[in-house]
C-alpha positions in Angstrom: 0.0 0.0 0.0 2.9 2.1 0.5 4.1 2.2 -3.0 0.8 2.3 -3.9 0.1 5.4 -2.5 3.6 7.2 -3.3 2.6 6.1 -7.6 -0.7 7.8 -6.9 0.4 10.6 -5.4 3.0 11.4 -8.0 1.2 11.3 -10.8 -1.9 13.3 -9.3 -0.5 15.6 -6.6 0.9 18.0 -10.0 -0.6 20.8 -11.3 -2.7 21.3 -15.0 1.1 22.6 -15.6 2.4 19.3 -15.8 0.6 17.1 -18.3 2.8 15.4 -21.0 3.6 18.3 -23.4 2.4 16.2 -26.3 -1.0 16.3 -25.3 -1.2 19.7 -27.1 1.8 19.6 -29.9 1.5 16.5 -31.5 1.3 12.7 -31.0 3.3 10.9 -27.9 6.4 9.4 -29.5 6.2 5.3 -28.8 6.3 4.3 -25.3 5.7 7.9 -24.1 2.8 7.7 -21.9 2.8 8.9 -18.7 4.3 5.7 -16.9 3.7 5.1 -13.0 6.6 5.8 -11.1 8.7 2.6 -10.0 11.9 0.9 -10.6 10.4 -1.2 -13.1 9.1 2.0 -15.4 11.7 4.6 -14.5 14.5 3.7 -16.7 12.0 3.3 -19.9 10.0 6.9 -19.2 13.5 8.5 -18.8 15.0 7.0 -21.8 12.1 7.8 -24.2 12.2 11.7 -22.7 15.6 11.9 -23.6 15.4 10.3 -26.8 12.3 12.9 -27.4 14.3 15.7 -26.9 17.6 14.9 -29.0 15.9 13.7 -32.2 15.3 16.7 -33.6 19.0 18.2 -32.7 20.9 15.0 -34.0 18.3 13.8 -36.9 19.2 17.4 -38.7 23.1 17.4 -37.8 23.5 13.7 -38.8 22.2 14.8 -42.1 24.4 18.1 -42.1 20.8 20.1 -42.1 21.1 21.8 -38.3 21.4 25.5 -39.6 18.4 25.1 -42.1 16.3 22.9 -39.6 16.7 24.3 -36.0 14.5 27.3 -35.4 16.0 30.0 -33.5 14.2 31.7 -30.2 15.5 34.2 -27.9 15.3 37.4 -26.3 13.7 40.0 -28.5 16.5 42.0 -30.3 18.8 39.0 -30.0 17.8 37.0 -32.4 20.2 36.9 -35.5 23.3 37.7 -33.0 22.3 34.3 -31.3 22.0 32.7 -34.9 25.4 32.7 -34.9 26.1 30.4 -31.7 23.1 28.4 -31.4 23.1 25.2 -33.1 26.7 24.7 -31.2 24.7 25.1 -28.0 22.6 22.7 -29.0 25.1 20.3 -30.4 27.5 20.5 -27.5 24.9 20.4 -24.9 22.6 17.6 -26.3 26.0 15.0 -26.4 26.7 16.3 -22.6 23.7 14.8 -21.7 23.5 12.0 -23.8 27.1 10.6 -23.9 26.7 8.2 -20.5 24.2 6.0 -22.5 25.5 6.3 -25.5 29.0 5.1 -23.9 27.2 1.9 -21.7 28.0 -1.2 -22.7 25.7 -3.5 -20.6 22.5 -1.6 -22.2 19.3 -3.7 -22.1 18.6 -5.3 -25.3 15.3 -3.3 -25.5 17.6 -0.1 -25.7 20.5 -1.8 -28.1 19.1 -0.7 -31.7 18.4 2.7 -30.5 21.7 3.3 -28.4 23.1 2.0 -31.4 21.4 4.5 -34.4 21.6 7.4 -31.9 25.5 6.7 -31.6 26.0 6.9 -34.8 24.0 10.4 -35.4 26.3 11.9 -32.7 29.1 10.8 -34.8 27.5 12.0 -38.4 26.3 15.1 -36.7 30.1 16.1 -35.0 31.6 15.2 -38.5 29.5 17.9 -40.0 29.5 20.5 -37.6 33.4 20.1 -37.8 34.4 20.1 -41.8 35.4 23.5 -42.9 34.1 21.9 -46.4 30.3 21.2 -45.0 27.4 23.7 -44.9 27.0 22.9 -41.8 30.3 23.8 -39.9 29.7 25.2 -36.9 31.2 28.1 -35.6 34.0 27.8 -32.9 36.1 30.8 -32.9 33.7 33.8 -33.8 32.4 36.1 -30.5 32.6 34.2 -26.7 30.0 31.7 -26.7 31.6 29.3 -28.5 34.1 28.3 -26.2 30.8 27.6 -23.7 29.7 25.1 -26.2 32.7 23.5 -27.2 33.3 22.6 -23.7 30.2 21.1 -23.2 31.1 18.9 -26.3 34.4 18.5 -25.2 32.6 17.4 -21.8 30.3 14.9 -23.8 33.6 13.4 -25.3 35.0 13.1 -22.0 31.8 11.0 -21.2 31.8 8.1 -24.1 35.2 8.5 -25.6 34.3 4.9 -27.2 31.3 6.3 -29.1 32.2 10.0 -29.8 36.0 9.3 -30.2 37.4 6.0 -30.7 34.7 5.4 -33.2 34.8 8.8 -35.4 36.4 8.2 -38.9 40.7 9.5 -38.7 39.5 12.5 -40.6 36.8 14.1 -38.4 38.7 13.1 -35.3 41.8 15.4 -36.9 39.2 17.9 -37.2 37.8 17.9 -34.3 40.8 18.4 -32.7 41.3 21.4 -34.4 37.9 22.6 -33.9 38.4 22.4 -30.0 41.9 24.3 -30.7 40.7 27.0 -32.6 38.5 28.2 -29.5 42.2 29.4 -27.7 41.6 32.5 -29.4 38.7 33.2 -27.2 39.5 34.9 -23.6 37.2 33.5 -21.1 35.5 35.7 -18.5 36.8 35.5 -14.9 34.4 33.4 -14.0 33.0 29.9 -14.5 34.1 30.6 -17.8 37.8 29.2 -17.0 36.7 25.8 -16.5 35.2 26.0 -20.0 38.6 26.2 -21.7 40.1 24.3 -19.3 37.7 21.4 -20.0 38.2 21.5 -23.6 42.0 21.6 -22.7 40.9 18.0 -20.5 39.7 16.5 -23.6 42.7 17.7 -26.2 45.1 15.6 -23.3 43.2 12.9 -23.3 42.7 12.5 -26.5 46.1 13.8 -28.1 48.1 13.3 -25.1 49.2 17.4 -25.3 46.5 19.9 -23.4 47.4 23.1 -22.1 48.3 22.2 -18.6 48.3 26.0 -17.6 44.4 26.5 -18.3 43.7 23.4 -16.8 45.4 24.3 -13.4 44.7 28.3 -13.4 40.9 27.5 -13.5 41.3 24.9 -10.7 43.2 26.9 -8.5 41.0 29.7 -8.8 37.9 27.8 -8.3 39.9 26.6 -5.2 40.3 30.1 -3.7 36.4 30.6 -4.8 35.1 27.9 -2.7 32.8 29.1 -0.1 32.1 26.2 2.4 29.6 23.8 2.7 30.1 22.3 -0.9 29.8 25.2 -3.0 31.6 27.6 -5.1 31.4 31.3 -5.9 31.0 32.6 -10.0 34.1 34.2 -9.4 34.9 36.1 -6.9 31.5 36.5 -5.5 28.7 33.8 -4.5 25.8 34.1 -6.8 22.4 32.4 -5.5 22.1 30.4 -8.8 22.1 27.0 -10.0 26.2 27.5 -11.7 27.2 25.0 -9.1 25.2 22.5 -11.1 24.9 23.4 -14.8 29.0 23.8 -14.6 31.4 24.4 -12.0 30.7 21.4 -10.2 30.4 18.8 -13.3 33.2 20.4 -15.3 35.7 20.5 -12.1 35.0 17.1 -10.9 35.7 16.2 -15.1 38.7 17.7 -15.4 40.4 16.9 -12.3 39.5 13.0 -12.7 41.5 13.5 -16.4 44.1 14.8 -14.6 44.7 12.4 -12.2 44.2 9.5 -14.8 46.9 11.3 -16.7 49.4 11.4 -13.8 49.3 14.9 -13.7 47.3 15.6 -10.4 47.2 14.6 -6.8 44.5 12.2 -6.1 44.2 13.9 -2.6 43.3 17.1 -4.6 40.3 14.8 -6.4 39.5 13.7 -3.0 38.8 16.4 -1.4 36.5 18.1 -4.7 34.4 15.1 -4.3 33.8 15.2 -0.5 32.1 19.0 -1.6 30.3 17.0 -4.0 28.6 14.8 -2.1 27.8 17.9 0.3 26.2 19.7 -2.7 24.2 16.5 -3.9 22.6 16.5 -0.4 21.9 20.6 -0.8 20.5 19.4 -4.0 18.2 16.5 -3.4 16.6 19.2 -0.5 15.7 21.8 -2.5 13.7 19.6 -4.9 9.8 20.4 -3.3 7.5 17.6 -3.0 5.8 17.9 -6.4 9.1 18.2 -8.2 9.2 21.4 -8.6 12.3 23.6 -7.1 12.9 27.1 -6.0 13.2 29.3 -9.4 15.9 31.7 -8.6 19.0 32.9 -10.1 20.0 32.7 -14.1 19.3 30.0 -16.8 15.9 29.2 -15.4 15.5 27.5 -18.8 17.6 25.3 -18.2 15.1 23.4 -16.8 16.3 19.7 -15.1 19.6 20.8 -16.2 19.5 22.4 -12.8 20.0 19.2 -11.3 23.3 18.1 -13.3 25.4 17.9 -10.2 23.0 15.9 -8.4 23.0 13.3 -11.6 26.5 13.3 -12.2 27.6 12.1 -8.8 24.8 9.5 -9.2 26.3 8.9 -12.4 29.9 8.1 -10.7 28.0 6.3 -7.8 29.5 8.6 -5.4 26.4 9.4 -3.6 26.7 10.0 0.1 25.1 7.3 2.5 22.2 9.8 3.4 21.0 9.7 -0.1 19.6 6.3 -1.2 20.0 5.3 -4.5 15.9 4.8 -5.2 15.4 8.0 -3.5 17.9 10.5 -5.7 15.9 8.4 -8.7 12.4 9.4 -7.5 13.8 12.4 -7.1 15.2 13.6 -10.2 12.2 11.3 -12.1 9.8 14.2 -10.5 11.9 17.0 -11.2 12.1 15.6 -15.3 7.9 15.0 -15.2 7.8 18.5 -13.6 9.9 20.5 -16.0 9.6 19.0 -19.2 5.7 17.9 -19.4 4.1 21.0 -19.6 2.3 22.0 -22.4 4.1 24.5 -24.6 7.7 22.4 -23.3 7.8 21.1 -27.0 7.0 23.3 -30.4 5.3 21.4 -32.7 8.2 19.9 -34.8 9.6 18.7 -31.2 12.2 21.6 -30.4 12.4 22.9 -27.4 11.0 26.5 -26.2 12.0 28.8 -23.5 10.6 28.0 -20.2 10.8 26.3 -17.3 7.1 25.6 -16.7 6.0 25.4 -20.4 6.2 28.3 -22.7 7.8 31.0 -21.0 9.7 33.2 -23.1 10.1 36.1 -20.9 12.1 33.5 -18.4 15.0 33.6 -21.0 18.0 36.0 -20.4 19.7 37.6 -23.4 21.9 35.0 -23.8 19.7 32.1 -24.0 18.8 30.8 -27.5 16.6 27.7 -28.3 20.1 25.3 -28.2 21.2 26.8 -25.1 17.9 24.9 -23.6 19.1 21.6 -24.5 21.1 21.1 -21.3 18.3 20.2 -19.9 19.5 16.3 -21.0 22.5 16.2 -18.3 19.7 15.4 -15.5 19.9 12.1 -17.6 23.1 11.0 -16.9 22.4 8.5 -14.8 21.1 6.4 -17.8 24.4 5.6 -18.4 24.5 2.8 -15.6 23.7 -0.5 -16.2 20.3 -1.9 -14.9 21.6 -3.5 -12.1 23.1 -0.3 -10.2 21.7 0.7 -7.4 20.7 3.6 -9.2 17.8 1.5 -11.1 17.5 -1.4 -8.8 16.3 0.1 -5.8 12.6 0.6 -4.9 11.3 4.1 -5.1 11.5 6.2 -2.0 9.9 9.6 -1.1 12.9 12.3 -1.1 13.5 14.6 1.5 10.9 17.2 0.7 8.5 14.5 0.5 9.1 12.7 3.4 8.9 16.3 5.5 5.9 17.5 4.3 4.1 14.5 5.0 5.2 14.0 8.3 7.6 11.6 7.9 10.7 11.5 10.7 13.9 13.1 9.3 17.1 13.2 10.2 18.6 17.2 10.7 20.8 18.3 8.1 24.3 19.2 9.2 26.7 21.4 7.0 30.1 20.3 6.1 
């Protein structure tokens, strides 16, 4: 009766905000329905939402068609300057969050043909948006955002060098490579924006075996003097109440230390210690997600949606979540947040690309810099896909999460700061 009631309550304790966006643009891809919560139906409602939301990105850049096909929203006034960096965004960010499944090599045979055609998109679509000779080259060097996005893609390679690496023809690897060079011409803000070129500079070393050490260990050791206590990081200088911990610093730190220290060229203390914050900031996470899956909207990059959650997925990813923070709970956690944020009506336009919001349709919720691609890193709250079946992760029963076990009088434990 237990589980009984937490299903029930999950899928009726939402708001009219939350039903499945397709109800109003379009018919529910296969297998889309809205599936009761459980270990069982979890892994298949996550998969299918993520599959949902990279078709349209790597359909059109496997066939070399992602500037024609990709419409372009943003702020008004910033439309064609955004033109310019968007389908990079989207590129960069969709592999971020996809990569873990596509890299997985004990994938259920139900998900084999897809992980399979999907992999080989990725590879099509980075082929293209690397040849100086295709229409659809993407642009790396031109303005600052590019360096944004080519780390994220960078960070996607980092995450399944089999697929998006090994597997890429001589020719675009070569390319590649020189398309993730060509960004050292852009100077990153003093900011989070170090650990984007010093991400991309992760990737060149593990991939060439020569990466600019220097960015690498600047952005660390400022991040290091940044650090504010209790597992998190300032933007900079200053603390910002914002979700940066999550959509970058955290992910992208963790990333490139770990390459590092694989490389010989870090202490493992140093990773050690990153990843005790880590765990910190997952609990910090997992707490503020409310009871219905919703979370507090404050701060930049609203429409980033789930993506807010990153950090909380990427230690789940790693299986470095802290005793406090069962397996089945983090899953029933992150499943609500995904229902919550990406069901809405308006979520979806009506050829499947995303729209700015975080609740829907909300174009007023994006900042000047946010473009329709820049919303696709909404798929790094899927990370945890890439772990087999049999983790913990997807083996565990459902549990209510923190907010969930509060607010409905459930005993907790006191939080304690680290």
């Amino acid at each position: 009766m237990k589980r009984r009631a937490f299903v029930a309550s999950t899928l009726t304790g939402l708001s009219a905000c939350t039903l499945p966006a397709w109800a109003s643009s379009g018919p529910a891809p296969k297998g889309a329905a809205l599936l009761p919560v459980g270990k069982a139906t979890d892994r298949a409602y996550w998969l299918d939402t993520l599959l949902r939301l990279v078709e349209p990105v790597l359909a059109a850049g496997a066939r070399g068609q992602l500037k024609v096909l990709m419409p372009i929203e943003a702020a008004p006034g910033q439309q064609e300057g955004r033109r310019e960096v968007s389908h990079l965004e989207a590129l960069g960010r969709t592999l971020a969050g996809l990569a873990p499944w596509l890299e997985i090599t004990e994938v259920p045979r139900a998900e084999q043909d897809r992980q399979q055609r999907y992999a080989e998109m990725a590879r099509q679509a980075i082929g293209h948006a690397t040849n100086p000779e295709s229409s659809d080259f993407l642009n790396f060097t031109q303005g600052g955002q590019p360096v944004v996005d080519a780390a994220f893609l960078a960070h996607g390679l980092l995450r399944a060098p089999t697929q998006l690496w090994e597997k890429l023809p001589p020719t675009t690897q070569q390319q590649l490579v020189q398309a993730l060079q060509s960004t050292r011409v852009i100077k990153p803000v003093y900011s989070n924006w170090l650990l984007f070129s010093a991400i991309i500079e992760a990737a060149l070393l593990k991939f060439t075996g020569n990466g600019d050490l220097m960015r690498m260990d600047y952005a660390i050791k400022e991040h290091q003097t940044w650090y504010k206590g209790d597992g998190t990081y300032g933007d900079g200088p200053d603390f910002h109440w914002d979700y940066y911990n999550s959509y970058v610093i955290q992910p992208m730190l963790l990333e490139i230390v770990s390459t590092l220290v694989a490389a010989g060229k870090e202490s493992p203390d140093l990773l050690r210690q990153l990843q005790a914050r880590a765990q910190r900031y997952a609990v910090v996470q997992e707490r503020l997600i409310g009871p219905d899956g919703s979370f507090a909207a404050f701060g930049r990059s609203l429409a980033y949606r789930c993506g807010a959650f990153q950090h909380l997925a990427h230690v789940a990813l790693q299986q470095q979540l802290p005793p406090d923070l069962p397996p089945g709970q983090v899953r029933s956690a992150l499943t609500a947040v995904i229902r919550r944020t990406l069901e809405p009506r308006g979520t979806f336009d009506a050829k499947g690309w995303l729209q700015i919001g975080l609740c829907g349709h909300q174009p007023s919720i994006g900042e000047r810099y946010i473009s329709t691609g820049s919303l696709y890193l909404c798929t790094t709250a899927f990370l945890p896909l890439g772990l087999p079946t049999t983790a913990a992760f997807w083996a565990s029963a459902p549990q209510d999460w923190t907010a969930r076990q509060i607010w409905s009088g459930q005993d907790v434990k006191p939080d304690h700061a680290l």
